[in-house]
TITITOR-123366 format. One record per residue (C-alpha): residue number from 1; residue in three letters; x, y, z. Coordinates in nm, 2 decimals. Layout:
# residues N
<site i="NUM" aa="ALA" c1="X" c2="Y" c3="Z"/>
...
This chain:
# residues 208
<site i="1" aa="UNK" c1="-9.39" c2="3.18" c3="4.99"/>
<site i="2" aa="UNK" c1="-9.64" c2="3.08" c3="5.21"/>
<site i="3" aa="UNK" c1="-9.60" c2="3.02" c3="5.58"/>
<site i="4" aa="UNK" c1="-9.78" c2="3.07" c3="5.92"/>
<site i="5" aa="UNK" c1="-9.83" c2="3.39" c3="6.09"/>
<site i="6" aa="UNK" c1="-10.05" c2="3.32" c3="6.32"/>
<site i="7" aa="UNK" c1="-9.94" c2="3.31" c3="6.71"/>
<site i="8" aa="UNK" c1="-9.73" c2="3.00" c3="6.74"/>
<site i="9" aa="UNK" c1="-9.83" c2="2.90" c3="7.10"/>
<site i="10" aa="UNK" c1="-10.16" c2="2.75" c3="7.01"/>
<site i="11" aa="UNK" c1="-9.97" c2="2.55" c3="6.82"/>
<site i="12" aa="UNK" c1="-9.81" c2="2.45" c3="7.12"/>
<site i="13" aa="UNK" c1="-10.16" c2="2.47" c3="7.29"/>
<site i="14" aa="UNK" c1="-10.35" c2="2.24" c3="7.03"/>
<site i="15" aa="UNK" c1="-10.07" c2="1.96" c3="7.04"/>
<site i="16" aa="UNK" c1="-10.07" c2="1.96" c3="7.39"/>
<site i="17" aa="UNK" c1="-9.70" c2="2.01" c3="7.48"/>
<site i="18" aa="UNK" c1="-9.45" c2="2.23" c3="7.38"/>
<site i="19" aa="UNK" c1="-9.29" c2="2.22" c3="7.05"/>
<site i="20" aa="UNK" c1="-9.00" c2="2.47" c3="7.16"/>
<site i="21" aa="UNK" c1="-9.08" c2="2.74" c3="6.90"/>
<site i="22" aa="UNK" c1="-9.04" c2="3.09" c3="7.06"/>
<site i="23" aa="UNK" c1="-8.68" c2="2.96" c3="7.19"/>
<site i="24" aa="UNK" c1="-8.59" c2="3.07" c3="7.58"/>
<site i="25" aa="UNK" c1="-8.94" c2="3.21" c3="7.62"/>
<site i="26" aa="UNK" c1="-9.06" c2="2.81" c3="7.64"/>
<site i="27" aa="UNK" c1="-8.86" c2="2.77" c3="7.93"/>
<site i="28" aa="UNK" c1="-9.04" c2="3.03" c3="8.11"/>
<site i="29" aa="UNK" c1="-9.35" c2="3.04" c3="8.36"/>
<site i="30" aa="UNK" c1="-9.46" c2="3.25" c3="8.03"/>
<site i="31" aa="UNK" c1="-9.52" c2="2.97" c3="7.83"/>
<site i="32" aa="UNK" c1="-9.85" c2="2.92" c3="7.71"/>
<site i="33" aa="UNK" c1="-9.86" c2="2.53" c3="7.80"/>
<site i="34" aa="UNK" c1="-9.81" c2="2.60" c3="8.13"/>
<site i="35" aa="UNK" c1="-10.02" c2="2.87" c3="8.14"/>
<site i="36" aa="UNK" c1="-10.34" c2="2.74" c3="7.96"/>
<site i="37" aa="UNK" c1="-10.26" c2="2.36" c3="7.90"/>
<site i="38" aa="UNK" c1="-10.55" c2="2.30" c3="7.70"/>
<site i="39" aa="UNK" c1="-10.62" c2="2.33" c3="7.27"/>
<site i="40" aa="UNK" c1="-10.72" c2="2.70" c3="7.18"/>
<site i="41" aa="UNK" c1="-11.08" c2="2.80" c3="7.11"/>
<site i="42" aa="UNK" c1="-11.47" c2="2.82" c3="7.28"/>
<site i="43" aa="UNK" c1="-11.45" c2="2.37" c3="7.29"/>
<site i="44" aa="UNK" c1="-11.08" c2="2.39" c3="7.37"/>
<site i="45" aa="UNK" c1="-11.16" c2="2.28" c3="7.73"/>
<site i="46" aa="UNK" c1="-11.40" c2="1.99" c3="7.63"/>
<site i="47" aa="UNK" c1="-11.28" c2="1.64" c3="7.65"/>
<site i="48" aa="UNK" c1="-11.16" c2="1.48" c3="7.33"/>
<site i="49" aa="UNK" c1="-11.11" c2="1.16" c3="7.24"/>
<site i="50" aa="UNK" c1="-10.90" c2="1.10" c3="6.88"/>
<site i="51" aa="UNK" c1="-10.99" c2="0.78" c3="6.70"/>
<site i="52" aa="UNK" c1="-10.64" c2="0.61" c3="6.47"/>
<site i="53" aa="UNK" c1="-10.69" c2="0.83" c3="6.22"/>
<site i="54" aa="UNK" c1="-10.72" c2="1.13" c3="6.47"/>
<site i="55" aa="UNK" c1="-10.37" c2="1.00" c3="6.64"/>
<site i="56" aa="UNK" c1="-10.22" c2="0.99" c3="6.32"/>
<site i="57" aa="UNK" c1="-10.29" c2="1.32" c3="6.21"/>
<site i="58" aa="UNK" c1="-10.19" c2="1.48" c3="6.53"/>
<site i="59" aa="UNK" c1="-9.85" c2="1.32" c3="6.49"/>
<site i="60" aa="UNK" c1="-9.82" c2="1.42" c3="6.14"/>
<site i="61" aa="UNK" c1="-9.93" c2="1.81" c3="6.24"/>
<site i="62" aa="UNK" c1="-9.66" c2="1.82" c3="6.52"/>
<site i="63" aa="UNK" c1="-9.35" c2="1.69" c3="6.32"/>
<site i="64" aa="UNK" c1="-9.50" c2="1.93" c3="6.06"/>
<site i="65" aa="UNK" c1="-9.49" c2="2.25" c3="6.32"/>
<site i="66" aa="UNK" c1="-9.17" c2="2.16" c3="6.48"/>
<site i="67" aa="UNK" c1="-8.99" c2="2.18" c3="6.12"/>
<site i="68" aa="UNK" c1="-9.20" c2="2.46" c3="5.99"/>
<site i="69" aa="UNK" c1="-9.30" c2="2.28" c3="5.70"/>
<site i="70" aa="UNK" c1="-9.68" c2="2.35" c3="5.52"/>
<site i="71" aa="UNK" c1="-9.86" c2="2.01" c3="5.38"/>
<site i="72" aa="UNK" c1="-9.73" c2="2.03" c3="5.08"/>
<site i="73" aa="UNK" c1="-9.37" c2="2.01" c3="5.16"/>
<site i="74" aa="UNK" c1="-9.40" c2="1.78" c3="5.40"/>
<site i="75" aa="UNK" c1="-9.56" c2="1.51" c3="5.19"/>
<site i="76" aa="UNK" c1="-9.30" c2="1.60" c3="4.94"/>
<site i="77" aa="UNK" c1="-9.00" c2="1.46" c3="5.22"/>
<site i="78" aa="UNK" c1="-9.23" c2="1.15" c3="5.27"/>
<site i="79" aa="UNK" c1="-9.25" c2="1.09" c3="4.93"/>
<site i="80" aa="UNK" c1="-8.86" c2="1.14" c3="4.90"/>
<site i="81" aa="UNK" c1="-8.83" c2="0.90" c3="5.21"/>
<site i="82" aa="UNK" c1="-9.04" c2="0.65" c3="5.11"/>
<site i="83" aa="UNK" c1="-8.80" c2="0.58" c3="4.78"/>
<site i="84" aa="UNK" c1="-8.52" c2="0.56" c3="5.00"/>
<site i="85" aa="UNK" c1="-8.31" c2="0.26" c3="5.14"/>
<site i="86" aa="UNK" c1="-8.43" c2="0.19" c3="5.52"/>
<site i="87" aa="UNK" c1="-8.69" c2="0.25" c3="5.76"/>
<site i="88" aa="UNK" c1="-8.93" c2="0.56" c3="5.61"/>
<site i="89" aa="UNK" c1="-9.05" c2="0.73" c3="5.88"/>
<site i="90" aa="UNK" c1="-8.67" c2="0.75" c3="5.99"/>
<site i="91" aa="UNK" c1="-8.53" c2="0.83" c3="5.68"/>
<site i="92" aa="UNK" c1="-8.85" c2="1.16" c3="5.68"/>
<site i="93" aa="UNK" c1="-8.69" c2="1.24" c3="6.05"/>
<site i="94" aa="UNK" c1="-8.34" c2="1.25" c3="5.86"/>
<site i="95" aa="UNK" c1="-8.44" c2="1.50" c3="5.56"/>
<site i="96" aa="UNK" c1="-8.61" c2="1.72" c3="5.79"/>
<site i="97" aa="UNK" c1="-8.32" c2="1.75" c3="6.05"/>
<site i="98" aa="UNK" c1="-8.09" c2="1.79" c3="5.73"/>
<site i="99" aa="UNK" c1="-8.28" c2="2.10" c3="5.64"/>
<site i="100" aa="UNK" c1="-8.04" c2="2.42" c3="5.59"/>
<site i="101" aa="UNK" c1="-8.26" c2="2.65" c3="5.86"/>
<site i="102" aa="UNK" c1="-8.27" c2="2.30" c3="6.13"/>
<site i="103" aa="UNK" c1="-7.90" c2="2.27" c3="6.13"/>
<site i="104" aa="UNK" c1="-7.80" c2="2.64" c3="6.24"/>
<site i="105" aa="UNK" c1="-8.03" c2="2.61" c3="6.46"/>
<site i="106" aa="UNK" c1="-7.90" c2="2.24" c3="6.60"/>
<site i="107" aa="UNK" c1="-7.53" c2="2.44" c3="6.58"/>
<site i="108" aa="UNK" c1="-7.72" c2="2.69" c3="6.89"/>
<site i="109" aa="UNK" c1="-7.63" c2="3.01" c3="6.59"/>
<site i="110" aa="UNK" c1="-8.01" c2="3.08" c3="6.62"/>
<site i="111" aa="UNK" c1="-8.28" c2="3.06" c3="6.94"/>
<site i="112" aa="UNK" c1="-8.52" c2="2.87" c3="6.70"/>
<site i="113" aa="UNK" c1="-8.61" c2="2.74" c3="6.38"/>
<site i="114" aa="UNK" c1="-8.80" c2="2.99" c3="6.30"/>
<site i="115" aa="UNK" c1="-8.52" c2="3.26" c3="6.36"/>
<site i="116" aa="UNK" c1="-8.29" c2="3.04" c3="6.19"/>
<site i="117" aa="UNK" c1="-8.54" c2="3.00" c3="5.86"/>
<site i="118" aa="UNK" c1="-8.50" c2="3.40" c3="5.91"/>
<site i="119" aa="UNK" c1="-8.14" c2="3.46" c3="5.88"/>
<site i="120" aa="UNK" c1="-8.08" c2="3.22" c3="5.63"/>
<site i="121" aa="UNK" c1="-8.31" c2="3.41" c3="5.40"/>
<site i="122" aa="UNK" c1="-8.10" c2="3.72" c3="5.50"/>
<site i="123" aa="UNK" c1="-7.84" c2="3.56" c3="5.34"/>
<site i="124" aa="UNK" c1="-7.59" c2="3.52" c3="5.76"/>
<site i="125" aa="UNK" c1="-7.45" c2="3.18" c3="5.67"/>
<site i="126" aa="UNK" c1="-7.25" c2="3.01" c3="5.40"/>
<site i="127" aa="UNK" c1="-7.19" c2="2.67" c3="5.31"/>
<site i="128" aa="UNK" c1="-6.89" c2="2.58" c3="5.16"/>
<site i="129" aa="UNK" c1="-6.78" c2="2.91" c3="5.09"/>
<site i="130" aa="UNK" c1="-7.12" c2="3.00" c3="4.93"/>
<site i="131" aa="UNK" c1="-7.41" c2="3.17" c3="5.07"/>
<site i="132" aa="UNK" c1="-7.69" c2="3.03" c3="5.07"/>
<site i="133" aa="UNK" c1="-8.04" c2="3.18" c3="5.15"/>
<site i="134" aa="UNK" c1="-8.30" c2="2.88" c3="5.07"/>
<site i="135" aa="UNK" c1="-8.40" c2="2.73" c3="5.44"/>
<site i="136" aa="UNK" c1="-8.48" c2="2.39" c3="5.29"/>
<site i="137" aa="UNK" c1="-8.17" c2="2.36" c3="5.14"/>
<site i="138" aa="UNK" c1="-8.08" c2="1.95" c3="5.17"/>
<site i="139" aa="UNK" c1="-7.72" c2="1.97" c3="5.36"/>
<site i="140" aa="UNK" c1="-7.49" c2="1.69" c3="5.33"/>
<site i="141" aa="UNK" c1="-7.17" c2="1.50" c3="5.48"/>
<site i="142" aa="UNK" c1="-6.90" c2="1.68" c3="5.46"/>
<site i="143" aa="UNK" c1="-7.04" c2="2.04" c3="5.40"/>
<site i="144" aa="UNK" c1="-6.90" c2="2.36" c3="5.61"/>
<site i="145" aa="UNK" c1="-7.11" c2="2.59" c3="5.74"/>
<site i="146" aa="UNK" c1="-7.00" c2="2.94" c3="5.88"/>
<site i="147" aa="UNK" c1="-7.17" c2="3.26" c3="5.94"/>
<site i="148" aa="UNK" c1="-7.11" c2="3.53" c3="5.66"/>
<site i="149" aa="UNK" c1="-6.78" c2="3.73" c3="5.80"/>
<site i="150" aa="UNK" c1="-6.97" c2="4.05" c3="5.74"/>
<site i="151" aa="UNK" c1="-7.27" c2="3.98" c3="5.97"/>
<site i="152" aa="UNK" c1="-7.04" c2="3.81" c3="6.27"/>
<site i="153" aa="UNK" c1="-7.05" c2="4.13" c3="6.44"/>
<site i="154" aa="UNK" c1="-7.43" c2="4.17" c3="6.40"/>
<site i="155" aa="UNK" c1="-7.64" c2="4.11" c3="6.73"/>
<site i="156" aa="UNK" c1="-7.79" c2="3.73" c3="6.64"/>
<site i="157" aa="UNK" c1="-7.47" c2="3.57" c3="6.50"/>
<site i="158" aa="UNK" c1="-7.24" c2="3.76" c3="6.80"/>
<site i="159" aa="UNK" c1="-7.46" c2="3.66" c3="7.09"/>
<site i="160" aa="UNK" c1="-7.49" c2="3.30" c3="6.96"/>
<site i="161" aa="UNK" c1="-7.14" c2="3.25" c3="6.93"/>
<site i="162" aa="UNK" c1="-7.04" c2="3.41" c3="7.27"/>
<site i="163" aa="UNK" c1="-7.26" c2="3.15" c3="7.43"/>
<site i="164" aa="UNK" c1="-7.21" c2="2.88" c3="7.18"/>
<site i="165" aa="UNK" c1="-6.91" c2="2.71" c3="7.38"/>
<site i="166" aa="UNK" c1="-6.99" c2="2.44" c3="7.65"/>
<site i="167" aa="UNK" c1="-7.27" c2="2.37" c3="7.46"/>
<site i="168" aa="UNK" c1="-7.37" c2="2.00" c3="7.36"/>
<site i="169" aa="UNK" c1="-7.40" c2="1.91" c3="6.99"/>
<site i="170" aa="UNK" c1="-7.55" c2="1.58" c3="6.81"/>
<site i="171" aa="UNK" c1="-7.31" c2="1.38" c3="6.68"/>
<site i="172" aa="UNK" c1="-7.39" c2="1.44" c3="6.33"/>
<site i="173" aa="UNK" c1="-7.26" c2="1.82" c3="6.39"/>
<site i="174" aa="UNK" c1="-6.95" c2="1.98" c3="6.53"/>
<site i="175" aa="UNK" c1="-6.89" c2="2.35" c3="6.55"/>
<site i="176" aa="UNK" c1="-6.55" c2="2.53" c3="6.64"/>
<site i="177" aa="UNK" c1="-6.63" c2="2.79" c3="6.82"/>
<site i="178" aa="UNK" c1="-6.28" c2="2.93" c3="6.72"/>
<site i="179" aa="UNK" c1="-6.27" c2="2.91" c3="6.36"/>
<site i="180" aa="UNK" c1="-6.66" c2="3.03" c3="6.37"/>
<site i="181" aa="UNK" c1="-6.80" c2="2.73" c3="6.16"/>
<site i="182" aa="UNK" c1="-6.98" c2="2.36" c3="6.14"/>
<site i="183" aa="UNK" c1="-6.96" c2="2.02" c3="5.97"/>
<site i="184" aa="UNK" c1="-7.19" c2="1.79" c3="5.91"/>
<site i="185" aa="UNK" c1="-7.01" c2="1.49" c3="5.99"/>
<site i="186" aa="UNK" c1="-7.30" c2="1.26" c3="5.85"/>
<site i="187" aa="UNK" c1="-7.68" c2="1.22" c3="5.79"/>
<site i="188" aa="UNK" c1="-7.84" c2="1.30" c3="6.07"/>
<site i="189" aa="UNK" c1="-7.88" c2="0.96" c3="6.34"/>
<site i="190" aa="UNK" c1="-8.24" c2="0.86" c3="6.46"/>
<site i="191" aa="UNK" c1="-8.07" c2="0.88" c3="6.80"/>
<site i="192" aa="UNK" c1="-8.02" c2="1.21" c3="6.85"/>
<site i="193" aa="UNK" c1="-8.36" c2="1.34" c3="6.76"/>
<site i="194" aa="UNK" c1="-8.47" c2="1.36" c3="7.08"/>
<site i="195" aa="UNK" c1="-8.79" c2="1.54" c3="6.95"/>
<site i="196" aa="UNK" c1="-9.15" c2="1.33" c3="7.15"/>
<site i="197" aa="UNK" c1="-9.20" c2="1.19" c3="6.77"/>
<site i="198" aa="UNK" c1="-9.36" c2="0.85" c3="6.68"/>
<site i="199" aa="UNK" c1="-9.31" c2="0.86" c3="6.35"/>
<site i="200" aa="UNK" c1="-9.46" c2="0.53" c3="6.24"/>
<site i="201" aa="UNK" c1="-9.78" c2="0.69" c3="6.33"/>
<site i="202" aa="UNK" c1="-9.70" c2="0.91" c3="6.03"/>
<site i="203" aa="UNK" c1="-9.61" c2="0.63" c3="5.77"/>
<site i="204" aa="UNK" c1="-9.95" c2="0.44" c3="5.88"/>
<site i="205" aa="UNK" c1="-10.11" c2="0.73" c3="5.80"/>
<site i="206" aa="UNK" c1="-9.97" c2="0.84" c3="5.41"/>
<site i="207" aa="UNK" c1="-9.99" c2="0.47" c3="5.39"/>
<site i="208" aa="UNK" c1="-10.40" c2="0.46" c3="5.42"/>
């Protein structure tokens, strides 16, 4: 499968804010946003101005880095939103905060999505009762998700849980930190994606 494996801080870097990818290391004086707030590359200090389409594409490339999505994919969710009952660019918001790897790492059992896309290809988590190691995987209300019993003990999954309680959850999830394991109560609410998203931008520009 194809994905990224370049530095993820220009990303941060070229969209101009942070995108939260390297987990606790973005709330650091490390971070490269606060260190170099300007894109990457010999012009990345020149003034730029975006025309529409420029702004439109920009927002489409964040949402896309922020999920850890490629092009393809992503058009494939618009697509799949765009048949949908309701507003499109909310219902794209929905399926990609519905992905498999986005909810353990909304439930705080991984430090970003990217670590979450990781152990859920090594096969940590289950949902209901099965285990389940494709990242994209579409979850839905009602499902229970848990960490594997066999890798609770492992570093990730035992330092996530110890500092798992206390902490806030949408209100599409719960998590008991007791029984070690999550529900999806519903679909995911426009509300709690608190993500610095305008995601009509991205329906203006698939709509072109």
């Amino acid at each position: 499968m194809a994905r990224y494996t370049d530095s993820v801080c220009r990303l941060c870097r070229r969209e101009g804010e942070k995108l939260f990818l390297k987990a606790s290391r973005c709330e650091t004086p490390k971070c490269a946003i606060d260190k170099r707030a300007y894109p990457p590359g010999q012009h990345g200090q020149g003034r730029t101005k975006f025309s529409e389409y420029g702004v439109q594409l920009r927002e489409k490339q964040k949402v896309r880095r922020i999920y850890g999505v490629l092009e393809k994919q992503f058009r494939k969710y618009f697509k799949m939103a765009d048949r949908k009952k309701g507003v499109t660019g909310e219902n794209l918001l929905q399926l990609l905060e519905m992905r498999f790897d986005n909810v353990i790492y909304r439930m705080g059992l991984a430090g970003s999505r990217s670590a979450a896309r990781q152990l859920v290809r090594h096969r940590f988590f289950t949902i209901n009762g099965k285990k389940v190691n494709v990242p994209s995987y579409i979850v839905k209300q009602g499902d229970v998700i848990a960490p594997v019993s066999s890798k609770v003990a492992k570093f990730p999954i035992k330092t996530a849980l110890e500092n798992i309680k206390g902490k806030t959850f949408p209100s599409w999830l719960t998590f008991d930190a007791d029984k070690k394991e999550g529900v999806v109560q519903s679909p995911a609410n426009r509300e709690d994606i608190t993500l610095p998203v305008q995601e009509q931008l991205i329906v203006e520009l698939y709509s072109r």
